[in-house]
C-alpha positions as CSV (number, residue, x, y, z in Angstrom):
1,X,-49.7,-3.7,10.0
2,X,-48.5,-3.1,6.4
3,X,-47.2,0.3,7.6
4,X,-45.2,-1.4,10.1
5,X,-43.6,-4.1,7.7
6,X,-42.9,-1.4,5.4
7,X,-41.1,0.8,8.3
8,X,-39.1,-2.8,9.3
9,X,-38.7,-3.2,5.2
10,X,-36.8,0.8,5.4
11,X,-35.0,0.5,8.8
12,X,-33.3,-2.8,7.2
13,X,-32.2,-0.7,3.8
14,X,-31.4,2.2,5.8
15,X,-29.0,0.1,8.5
16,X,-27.4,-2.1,5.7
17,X,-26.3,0.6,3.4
18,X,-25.3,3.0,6.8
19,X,-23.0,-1.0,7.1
20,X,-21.8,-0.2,3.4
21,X,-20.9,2.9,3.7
22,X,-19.1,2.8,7.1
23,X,-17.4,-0.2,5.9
24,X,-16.0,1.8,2.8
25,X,-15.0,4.5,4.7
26,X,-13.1,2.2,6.9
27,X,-11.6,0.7,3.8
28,X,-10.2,3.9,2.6
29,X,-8.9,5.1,6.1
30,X,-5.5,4.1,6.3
31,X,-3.8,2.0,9.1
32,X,-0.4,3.5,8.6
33,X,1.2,7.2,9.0
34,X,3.7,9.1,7.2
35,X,6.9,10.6,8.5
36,X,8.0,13.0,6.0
37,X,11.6,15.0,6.4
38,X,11.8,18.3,4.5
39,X,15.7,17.5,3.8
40,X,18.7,18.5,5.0
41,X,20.5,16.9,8.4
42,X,18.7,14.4,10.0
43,X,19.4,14.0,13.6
44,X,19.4,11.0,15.5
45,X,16.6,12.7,18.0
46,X,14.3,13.3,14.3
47,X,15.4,9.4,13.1
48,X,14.1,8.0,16.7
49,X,10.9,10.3,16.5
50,X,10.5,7.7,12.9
51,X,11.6,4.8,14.8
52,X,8.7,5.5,17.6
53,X,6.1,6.3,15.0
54,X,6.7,3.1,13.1
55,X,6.6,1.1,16.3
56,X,8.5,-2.2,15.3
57,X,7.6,-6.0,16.5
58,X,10.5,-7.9,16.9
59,X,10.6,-9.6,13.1
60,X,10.1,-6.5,11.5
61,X,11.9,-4.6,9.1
62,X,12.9,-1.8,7.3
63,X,13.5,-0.9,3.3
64,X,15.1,1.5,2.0
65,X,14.2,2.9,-1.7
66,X,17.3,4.7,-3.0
67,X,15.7,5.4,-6.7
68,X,15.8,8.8,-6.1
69,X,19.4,9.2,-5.5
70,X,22.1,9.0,-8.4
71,X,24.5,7.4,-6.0
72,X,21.7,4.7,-4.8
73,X,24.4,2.9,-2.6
74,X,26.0,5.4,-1.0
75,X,22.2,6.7,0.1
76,X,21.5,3.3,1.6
77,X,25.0,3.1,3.1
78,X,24.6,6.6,5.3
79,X,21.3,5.8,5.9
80,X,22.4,2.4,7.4
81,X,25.3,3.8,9.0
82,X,22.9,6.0,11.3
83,X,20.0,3.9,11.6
84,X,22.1,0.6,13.0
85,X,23.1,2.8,16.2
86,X,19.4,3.3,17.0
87,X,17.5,0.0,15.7
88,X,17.9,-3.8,15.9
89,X,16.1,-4.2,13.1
90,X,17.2,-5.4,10.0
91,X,18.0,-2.1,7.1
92,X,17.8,-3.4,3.3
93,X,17.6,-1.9,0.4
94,X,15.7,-2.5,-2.7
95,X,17.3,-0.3,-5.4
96,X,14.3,-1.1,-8.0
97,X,14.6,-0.5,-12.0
98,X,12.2,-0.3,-14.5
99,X,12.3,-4.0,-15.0
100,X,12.7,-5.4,-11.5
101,X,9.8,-3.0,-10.6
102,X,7.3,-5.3,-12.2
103,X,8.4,-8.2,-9.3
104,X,5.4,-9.2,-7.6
105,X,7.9,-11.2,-5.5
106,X,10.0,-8.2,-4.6
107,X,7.2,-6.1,-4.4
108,X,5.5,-8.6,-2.1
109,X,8.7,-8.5,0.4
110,X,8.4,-4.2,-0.2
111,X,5.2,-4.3,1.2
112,X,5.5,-6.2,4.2
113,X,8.2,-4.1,5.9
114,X,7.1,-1.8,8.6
115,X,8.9,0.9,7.8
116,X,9.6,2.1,4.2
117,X,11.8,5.0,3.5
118,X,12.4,7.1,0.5
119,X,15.6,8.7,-0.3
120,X,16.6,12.2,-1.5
121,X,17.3,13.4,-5.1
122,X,15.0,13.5,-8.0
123,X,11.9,12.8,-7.6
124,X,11.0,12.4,-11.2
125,X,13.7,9.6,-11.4
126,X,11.8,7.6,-8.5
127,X,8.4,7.9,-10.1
128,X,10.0,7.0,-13.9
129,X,10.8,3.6,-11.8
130,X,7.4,2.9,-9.8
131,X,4.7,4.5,-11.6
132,X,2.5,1.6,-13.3
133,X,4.1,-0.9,-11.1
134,X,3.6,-3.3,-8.7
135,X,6.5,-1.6,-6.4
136,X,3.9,1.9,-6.5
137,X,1.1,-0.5,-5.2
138,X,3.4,-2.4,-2.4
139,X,4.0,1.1,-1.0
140,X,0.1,2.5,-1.2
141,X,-1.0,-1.1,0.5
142,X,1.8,-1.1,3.2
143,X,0.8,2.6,4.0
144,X,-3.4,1.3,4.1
145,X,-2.4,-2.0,6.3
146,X,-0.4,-0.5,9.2
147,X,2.9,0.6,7.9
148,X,5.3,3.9,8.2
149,X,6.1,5.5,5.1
150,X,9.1,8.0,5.1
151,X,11.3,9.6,2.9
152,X,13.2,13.1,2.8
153,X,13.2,16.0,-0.2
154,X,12.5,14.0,-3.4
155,X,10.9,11.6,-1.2
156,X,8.7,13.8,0.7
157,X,7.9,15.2,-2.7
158,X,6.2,12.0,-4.6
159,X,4.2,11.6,-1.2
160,X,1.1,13.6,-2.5
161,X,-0.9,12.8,-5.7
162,X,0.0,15.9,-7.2
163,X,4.0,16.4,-7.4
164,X,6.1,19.2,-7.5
165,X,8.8,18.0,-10.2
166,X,10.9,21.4,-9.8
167,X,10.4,23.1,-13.1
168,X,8.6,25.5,-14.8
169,X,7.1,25.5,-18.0
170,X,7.9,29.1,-18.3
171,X,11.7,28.6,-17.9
172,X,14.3,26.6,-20.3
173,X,16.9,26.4,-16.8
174,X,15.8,25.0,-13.7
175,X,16.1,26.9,-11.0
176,X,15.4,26.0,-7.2
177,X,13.5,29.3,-6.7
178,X,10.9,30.4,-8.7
179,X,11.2,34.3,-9.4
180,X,7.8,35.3,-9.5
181,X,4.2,33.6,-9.1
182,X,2.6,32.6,-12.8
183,X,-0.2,30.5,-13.3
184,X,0.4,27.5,-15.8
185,X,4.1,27.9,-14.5
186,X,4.2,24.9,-12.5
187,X,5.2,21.2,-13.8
188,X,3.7,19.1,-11.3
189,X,3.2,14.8,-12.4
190,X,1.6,12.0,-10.8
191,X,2.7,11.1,-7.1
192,X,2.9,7.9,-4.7
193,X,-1.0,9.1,-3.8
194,X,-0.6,9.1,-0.1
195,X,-1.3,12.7,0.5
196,X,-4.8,13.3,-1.8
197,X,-5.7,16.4,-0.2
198,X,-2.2,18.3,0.3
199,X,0.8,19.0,-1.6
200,X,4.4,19.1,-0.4
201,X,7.1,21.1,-0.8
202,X,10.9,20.7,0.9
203,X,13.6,22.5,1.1
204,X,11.4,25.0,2.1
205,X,12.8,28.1,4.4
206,X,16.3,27.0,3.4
207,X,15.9,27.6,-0.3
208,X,12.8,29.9,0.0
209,X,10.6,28.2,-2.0
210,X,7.6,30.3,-1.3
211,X,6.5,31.3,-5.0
212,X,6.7,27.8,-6.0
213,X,3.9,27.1,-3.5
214,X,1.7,29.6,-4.1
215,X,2.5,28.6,-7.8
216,X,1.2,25.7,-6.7
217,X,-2.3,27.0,-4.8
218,X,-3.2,28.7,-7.6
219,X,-2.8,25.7,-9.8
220,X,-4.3,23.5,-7.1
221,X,-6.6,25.7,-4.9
222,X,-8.4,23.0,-3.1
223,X,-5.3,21.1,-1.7
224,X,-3.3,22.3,1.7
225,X,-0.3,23.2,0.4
226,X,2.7,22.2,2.9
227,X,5.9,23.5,2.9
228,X,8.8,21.1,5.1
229,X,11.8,23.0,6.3
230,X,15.2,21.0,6.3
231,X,16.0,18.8,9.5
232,X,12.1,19.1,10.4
233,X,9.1,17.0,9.4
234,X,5.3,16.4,9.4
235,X,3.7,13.3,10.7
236,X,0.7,12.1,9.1
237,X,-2.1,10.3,10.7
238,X,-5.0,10.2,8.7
239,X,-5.8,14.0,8.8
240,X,-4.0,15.4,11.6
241,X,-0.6,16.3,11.3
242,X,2.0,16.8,13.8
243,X,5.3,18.7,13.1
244,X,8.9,17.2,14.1
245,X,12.4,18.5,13.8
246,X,14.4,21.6,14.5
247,X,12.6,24.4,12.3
248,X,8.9,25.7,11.0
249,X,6.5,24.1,8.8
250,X,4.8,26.5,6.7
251,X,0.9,26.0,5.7
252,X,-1.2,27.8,3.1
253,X,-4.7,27.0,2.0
254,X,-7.8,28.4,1.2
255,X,-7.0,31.0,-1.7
256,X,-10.1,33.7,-2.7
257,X,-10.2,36.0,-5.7
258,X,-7.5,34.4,-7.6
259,X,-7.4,36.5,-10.8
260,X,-5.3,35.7,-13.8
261,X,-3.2,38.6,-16.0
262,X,-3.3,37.6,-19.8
263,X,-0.4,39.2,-20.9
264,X,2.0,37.9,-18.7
265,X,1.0,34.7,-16.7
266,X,0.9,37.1,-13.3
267,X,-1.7,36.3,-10.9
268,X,-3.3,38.1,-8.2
269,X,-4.9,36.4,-4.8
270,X,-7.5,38.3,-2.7
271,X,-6.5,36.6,0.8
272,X,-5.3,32.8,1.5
273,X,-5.1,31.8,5.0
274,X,-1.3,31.1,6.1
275,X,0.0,29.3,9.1
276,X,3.5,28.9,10.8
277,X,4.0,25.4,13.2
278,X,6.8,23.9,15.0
279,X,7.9,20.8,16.9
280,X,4.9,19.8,18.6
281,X,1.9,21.7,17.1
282,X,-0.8,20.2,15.3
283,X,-3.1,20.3,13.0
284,X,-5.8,19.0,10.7
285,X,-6.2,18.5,6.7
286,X,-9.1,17.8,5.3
């Protein structure tokens, strides 16, 4: 009898904390997806693909974060300008500053839309605006309740955790190639968060940006490191992603026998694993 009581006693511990724990997974799953454009043209097929993705009710609606840009308005206005010929839905903009980033009022309204998007330029300038605000939170609790986050170049950049700034702490200039692979080469900040596990990269093909992500894999060998073509994109549900747009995503992970010169910052890998996908494919991060 006291065996049995003490079996019941276990079973309940056991099935309450497997409750906790599913529960807290569940928490940290998020409801919404990403839809994140490499930069470049942006077709009206590729803005319909975000349209579908975000899946809009009839009251809801769409912000536009231009803190990127240094012409804010006149990223809205072209984003507007294509957008009202394929949605109903009503296009703001919220072109926050330092100041009006600590509005929990504004930042309430941010985090309500259904679609967010982030526009191109520096990505640094964006996350000088957001970081430590309550506009940073909006955006991680939109993505964890249900909504799209987009955004193209800069903002496909500040969608991981760890950021690719553009510049090397090597080199005085920036350039937007790196000439070589270097280990402690790499500036990289704090991003938006939504990507944990990967880190992105735009531009790619176009401006061969190769050495800045392997830069990065050797900096960051346990993230998927992504690299977004322009006029193509990745969409992110939980850990699968699903490629969009006219050219290649390129995917490198899994670096062995990284070895580090001392003289000159070079590096060496013994083999990585690299992938090539287009419109279409799939596949999984962890």
């Amino acid at each position: 009898m006291k065996n049995q009581l003490v079996i019941k006693h276990t079973l309940k511990i056991f099935t309450s904390l497997l409750f906790l724990a599913t529960s807290f997974v569940q928490a940290q799953t998020p409801k919404g997806k990403l839809f994140i454009i490499g930069g470049g043209d942006r077709s009206d097929a590729l803005m319909k693909q975000v349209l579908s993705v975000a899946d809009l009710s009839q009251k809801d609606y769409i912000v536009v974060l231009p803190m990127s840009s240094e012409e804010p308005d006149s990223s809205f206005i072209f984003f507007k300008t294509q957008m009202v010929k394929l949605t109903p839905h009503p296009i703001v903009m919220l072109n926050f500053n330092k100041e009006t980033a600590q509005n929990k009022r504004l930042a309430d309204s941010l985090q309500k839309a259904k679609l967010i998007f982030i526009s191109g330029g520096d990505q640094t300038r964006f996350m000088n605006v957001v970081q430590n605000s309550p506009v940073k939170t909006a955006i991680q609790k939109a993505y964890e309740n249900g909504s799209t986050i987009s955004g193209t170049s800069a903002g496909a950049a500040v969608m991981s955790e760890k950021m690719i700034t553009g510049n090397q702490k090597l080199e005085k200039e920036y350039s937007g190639t790196f000439d070589n692979i270097r280990y402690d080469n790499l500036e990289t900040s704090e991003g938006l968060g939504l990507l944990q596990t990967a880190i992105i990269d735009q531009h790619f093909l176009k401006r061969n940006r190769y050495n800045r992500l392997l830069s990065a894999l050797v900096e960051f060998p346990a993230l998927t490191g992504i690299g977004i073509d322009e006029s193509t994109a990745i969409i992110v549900r939980n850990n699968q992603i699903e490629v969009a747009g006219e050219s290649e995503v390129i995917v490198v992970k899994k670096p062995k026998g990284i070895l580090k010169s001392k003289n000159n910052n070079l590096i060496s890998i013994e083999n990585l694993q690299m992938s090539i996908y287009t419109a279409g494919q799939k596949f999984n991060i962890k």
